[in-house]
N, C-alpha and C positions, 0 to 999 in steps of 0.2 A: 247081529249077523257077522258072521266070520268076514277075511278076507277075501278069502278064495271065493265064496259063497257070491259075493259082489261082483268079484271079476266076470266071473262066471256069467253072472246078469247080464252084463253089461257088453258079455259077447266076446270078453278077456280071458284067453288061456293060460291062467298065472305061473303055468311051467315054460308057458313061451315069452314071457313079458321083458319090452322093451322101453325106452322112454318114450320110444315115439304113442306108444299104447296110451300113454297118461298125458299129450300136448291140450290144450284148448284150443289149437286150431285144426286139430284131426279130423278132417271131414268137411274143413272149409274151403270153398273155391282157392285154389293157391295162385291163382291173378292176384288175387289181395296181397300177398306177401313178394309181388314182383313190379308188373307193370302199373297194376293202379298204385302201390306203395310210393311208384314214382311220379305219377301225375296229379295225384291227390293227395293237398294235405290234410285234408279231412280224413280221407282213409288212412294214410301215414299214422294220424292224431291215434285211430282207433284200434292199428293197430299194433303199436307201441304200447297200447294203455293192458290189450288183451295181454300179448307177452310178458309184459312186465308182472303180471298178474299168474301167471303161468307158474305151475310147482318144477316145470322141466326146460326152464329158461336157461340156465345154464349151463346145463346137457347139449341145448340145443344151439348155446351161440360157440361154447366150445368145437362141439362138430362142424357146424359153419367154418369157423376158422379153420380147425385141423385140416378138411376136406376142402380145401379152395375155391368154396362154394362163391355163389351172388345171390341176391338178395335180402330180406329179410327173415334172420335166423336170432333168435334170442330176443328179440326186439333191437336190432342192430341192421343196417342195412350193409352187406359185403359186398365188396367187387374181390372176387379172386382171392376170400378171405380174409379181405381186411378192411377193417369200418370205412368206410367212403364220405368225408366231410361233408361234401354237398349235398347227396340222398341222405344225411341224418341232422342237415344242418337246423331243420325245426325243432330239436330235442334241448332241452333247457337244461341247466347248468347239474339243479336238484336229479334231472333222469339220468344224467351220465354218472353222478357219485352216485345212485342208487345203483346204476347199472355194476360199477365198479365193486360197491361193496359184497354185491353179491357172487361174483365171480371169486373176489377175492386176491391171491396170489398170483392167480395163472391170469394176473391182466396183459389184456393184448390192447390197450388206449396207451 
């Protein structure tokens, strides 16, 4: 099956396509990625794991930052577009070099 053919399916207009089209949390309650993010570290846990797992994690924690967003964007939690020690302090040493590698040059840690 083509590409287009897919998108298509899937309710994706592949002349409009954006990264947000392609997130894993597209359609998920977005509490998760704000207030529970911050009350729960269970939820935190889970969803660090989604993000991270994510093909447009970098798309999206780039944006985060450019746009002086809050919350959880990339699998990063932002105040005002920039990582916030305390809402991401359950993140282990291995998710932040994972986080790093993947972003690359344009690191904002």
């Amino acid at each position: 099956m083509d590409s287009n053919k897919a998108l298509s399916l899937l309710g994706v207009d592949p002349n409009n396509l954006v990264w947000t089209d392609l997130s894993l949390c597209s359609g998920l309650e977005t509490n998760l990625f704000y207030d529970a993010y911050e009350s729960s570290s269970e939820v935190a846990t889970v969803v660090d794991d989604l993000c991270l797992s994510c093909q447009v994690m970098t798309q999206c924690l780039l944006y985060g930052v450019e746009n002086g967003e809050w919350g959880t964007w990339g699998g990063v939690y932002l105040t005002s577009g920039k990582p916030d020690k305390n809402k991401n302090s359950h993140k282990t040493d291995d998710i932040w070099e994972d986080l790093r590698r993947r972003i690359g040059e344009q690191s904002i840690f």
